[in-house]
C-alpha positions as CSV (number, residue, x, y, z in Angstrom):
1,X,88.3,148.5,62.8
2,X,89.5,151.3,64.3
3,X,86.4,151.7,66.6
4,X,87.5,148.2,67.9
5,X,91.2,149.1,68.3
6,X,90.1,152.4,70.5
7,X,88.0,150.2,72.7
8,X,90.7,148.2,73.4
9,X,93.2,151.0,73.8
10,X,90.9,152.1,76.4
11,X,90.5,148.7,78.3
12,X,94.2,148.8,78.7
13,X,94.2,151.8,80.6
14,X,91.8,150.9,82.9
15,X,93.0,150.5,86.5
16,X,92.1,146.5,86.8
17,X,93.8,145.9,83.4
18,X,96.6,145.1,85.2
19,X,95.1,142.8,87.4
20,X,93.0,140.6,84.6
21,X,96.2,140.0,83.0
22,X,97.9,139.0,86.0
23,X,94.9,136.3,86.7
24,X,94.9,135.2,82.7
25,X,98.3,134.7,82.8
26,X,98.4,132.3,86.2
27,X,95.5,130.4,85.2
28,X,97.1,129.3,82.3
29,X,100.5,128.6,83.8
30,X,98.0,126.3,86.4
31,X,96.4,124.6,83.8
32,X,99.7,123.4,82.0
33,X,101.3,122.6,85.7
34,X,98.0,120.3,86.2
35,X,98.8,118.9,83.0
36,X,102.5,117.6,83.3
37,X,103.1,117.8,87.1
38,X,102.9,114.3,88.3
39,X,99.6,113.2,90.5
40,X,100.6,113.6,94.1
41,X,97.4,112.4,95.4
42,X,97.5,108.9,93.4
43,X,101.0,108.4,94.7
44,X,100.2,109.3,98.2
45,X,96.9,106.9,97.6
46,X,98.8,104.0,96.5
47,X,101.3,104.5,99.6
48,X,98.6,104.5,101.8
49,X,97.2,101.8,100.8
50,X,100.7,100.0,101.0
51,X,100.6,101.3,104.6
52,X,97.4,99.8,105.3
53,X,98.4,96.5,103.7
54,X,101.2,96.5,105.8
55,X,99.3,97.1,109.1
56,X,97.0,93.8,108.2
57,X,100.4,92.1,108.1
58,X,101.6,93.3,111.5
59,X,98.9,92.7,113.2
60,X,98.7,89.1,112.1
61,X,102.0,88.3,112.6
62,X,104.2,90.7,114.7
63,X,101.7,92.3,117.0
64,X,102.2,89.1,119.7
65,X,105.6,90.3,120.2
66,X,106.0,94.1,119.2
67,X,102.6,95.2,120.3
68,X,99.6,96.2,118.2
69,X,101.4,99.8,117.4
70,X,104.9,98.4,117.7
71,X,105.2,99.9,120.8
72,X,106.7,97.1,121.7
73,X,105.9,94.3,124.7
74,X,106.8,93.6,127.9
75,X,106.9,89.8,129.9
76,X,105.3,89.6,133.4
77,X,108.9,88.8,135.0
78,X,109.8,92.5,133.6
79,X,111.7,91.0,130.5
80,X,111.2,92.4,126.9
81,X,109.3,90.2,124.9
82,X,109.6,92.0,121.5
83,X,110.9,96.1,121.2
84,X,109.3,98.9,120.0
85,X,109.5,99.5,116.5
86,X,108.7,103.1,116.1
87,X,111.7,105.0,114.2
88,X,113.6,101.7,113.4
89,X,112.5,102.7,109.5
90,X,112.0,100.7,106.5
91,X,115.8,99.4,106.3
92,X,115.4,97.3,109.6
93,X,112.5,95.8,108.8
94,X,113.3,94.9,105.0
95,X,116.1,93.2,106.7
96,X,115.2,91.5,109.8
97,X,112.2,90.0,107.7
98,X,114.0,89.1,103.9
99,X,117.1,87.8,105.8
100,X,114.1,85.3,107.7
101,X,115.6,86.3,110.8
102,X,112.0,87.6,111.8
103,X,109.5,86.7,112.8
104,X,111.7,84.2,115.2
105,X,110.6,80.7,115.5
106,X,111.6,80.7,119.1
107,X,112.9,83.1,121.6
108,X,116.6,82.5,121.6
109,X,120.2,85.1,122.5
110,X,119.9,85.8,119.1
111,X,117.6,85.2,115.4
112,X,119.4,83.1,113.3
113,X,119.2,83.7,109.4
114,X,116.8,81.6,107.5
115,X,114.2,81.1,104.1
116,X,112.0,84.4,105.0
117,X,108.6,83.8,105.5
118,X,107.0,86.3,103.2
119,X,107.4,87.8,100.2
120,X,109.2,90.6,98.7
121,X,105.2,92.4,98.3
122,X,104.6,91.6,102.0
123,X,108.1,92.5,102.9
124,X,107.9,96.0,101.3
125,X,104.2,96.3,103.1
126,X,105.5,95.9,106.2
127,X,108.3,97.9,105.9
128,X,106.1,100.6,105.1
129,X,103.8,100.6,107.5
130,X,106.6,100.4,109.9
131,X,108.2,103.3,108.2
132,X,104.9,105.7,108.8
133,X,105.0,105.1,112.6
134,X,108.2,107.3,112.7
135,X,111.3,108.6,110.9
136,X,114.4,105.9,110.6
137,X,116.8,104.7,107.9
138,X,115.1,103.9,104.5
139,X,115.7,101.2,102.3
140,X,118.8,101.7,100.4
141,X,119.1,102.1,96.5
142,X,120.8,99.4,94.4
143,X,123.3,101.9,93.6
144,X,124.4,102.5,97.5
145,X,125.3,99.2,97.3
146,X,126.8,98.8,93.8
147,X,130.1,97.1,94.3
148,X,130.6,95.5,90.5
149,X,132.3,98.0,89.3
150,X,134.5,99.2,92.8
151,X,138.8,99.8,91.5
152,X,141.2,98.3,93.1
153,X,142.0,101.5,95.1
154,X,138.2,101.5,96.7
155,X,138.5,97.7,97.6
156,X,141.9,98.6,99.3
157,X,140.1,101.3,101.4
158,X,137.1,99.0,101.8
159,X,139.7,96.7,103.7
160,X,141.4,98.9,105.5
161,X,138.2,99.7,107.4
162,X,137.5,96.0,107.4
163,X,140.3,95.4,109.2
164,X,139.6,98.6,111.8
165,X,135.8,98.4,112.7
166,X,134.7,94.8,111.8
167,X,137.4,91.9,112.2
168,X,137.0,91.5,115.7
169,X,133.6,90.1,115.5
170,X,133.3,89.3,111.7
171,X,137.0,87.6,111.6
172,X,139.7,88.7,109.3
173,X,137.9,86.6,106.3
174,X,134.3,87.5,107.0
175,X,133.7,84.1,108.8
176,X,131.7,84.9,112.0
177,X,132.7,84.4,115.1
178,X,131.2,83.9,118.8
179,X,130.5,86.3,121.2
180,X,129.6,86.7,125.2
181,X,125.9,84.9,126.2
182,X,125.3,82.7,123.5
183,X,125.8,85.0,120.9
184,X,127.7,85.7,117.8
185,X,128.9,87.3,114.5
186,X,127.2,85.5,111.9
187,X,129.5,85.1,108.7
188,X,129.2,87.2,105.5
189,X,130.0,84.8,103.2
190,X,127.4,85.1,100.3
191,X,125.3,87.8,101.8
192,X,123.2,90.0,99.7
193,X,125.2,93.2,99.4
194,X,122.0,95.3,100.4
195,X,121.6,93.5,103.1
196,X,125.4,94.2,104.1
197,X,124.2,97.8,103.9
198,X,121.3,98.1,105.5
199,X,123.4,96.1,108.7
200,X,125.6,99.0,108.9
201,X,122.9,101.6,108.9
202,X,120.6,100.2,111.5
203,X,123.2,97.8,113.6
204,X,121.1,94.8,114.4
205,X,121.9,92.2,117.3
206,X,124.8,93.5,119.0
207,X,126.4,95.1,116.0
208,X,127.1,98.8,116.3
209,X,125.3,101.4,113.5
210,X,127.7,102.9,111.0
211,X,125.8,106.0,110.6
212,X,126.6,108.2,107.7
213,X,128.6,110.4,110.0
214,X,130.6,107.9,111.4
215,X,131.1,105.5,107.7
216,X,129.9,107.4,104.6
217,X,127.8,105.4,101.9
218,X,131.1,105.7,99.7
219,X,133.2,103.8,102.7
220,X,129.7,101.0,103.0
221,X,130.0,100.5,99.8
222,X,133.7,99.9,99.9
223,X,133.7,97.6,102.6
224,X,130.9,95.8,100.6
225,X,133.1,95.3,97.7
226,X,136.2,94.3,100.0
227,X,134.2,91.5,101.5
228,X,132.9,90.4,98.0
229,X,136.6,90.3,96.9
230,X,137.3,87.7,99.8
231,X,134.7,85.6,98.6
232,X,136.3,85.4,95.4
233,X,140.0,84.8,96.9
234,X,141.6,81.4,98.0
235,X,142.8,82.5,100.5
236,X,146.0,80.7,102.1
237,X,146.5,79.1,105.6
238,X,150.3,79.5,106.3
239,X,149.8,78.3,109.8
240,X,148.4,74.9,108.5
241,X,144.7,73.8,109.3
242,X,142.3,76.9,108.7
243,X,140.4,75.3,111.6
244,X,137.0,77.0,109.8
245,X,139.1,80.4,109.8
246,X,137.3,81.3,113.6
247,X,140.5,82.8,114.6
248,X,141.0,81.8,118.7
249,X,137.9,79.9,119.0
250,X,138.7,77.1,117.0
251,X,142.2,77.4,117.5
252,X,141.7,77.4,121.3
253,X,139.5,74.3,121.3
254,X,141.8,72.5,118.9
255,X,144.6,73.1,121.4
256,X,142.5,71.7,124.0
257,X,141.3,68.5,122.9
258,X,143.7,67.8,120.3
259,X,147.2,69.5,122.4
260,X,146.6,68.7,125.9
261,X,144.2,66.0,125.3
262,X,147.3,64.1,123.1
263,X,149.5,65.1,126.2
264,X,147.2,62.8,128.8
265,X,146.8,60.2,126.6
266,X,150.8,59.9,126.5
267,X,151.7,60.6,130.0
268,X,148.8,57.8,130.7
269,X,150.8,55.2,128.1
270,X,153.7,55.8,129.5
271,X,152.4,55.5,133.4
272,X,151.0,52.3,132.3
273,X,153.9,50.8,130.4
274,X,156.8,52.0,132.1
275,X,159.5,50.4,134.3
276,X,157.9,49.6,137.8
277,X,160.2,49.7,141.0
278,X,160.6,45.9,142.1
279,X,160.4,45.7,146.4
């Protein structure tokens, strides 16, 4: 016993003691890292594959318009037939294709909301794949766009920047409105409230991007629950007919055909029926 205790004594003081320790010692911290760390290559496997998956997508039903590697395509008169999608990220795509508005049925001033065309598997594909060709805004978590449990305080500030950055196209109660060249402000009512998010970050159509330096999530997610609130509101109409709440384009074109168009009608009655001047 104490042979064996003066050979290890002596082992210790040898110059690579030291160093076999140090090598002990990491190998075992690696082998209990290996053991609870999670598997990077699996995840980075399954998102390549997702990727891939995606790409088979594209190609099949985007590539006509945004080019094989989204570079986007352009018509013989020098037109744009469909833009490049490199650095849009995930957030554009999950919501140009869930909200249906791609791909369009036909080219028009703007794509109309409709039933999307694929799924939420194939959305999330392509979003992916999209999302690999170059950095952009990713697809935001549910609780970015939590509004259930917003105070009353947060849904007054929500309105106050309702009222400042969005009225002008989206109305005062979230209805839509036209715009120049065929286009408009589509309305809000009943709108998924990621979907209301991800508009801000990425501005499609001619809506501008809220970036997180210009509206923080916080504000977004504010203005989110504002807008909800209005759904839930009966909201009056002191100045009589709401007229589809469209503000001075419906009020305009009432004025119009109902107001001056009442006016001709009379002044013609009364050319017709009044006193004529006998010779």
């Amino acid at each position: 016993m104490r042979l064996l205790s003066a050979r290890l004594s002596a082992r210790r003081r040898h110059p690579l003691a030291g160093l076999v320790v140090l090598l002990l010692g990491l190998g075992i911290a690696g082998g209990l890292y290996a053991t609870v760390a999670p598997k990077p290559a699996e995840a980075n496997a399954a998102q390549q594959e997702l990727v891939a998956d995606g790409r088979k997508l594209f190609l099949v039903g985007c590539a006509s318009c945004h080019g094989k590697n989204a570079e986007g395509i352009m018509n013989a008169s020098g037109s744009q037939q469909g833009p490049p999608l490199i650095g849009v990220g995930a957030a554009a795509v999950d919501f140009q294709v869930s909200t249906g508005r791609m791909p369009m049925a036909q080219t028009g001033a703007q794509a109309p909301r409709k039933d999307p065309l694929y799924t939420d598997e194939q959305t999330e594909a392509l979003a992916a794949f999209v999302a690999s060709l170059g950095p952009g805004p990713a697809i935001p978590a549910a609780e970015d766009y939590d509004y259930e449990d917003a105070t009353e305080e947060e849904i007054v500030r929500g309105g106050e920047l309702w009222r400042t950055n969005c009225t002008a196209c989206h109305n005062f109660n979230a209805s839509g409105g036209a715009l120049p060249d065929g286009k408009y402000a589509p309305s809000l009512v009943g709108v998924d409230a990621k979907h209301m998010y991800e508009a801000m970050q990425i501005g499609p159509q001619q809506m501008p991007v809220f970036s997180d330096n210009v509206m923080t999530p916080e504000d977004k997610r504010n203005v989110i629950a504002y807008v909800k609130h209005l759904e839930q509101q009966d909201q009056p109409n002191p100045g009589g007919f709401a007229l589809g709440s469209l503000g001075p384009v419906s009020e305009g074109l009432f004025g119009w055909i109902v107001g001056i168009g009442g006016l001709v009608i009379v002044t013609v009655w009364i050319t017709g029926h009044g006193a004529r001047v006998k010779k």
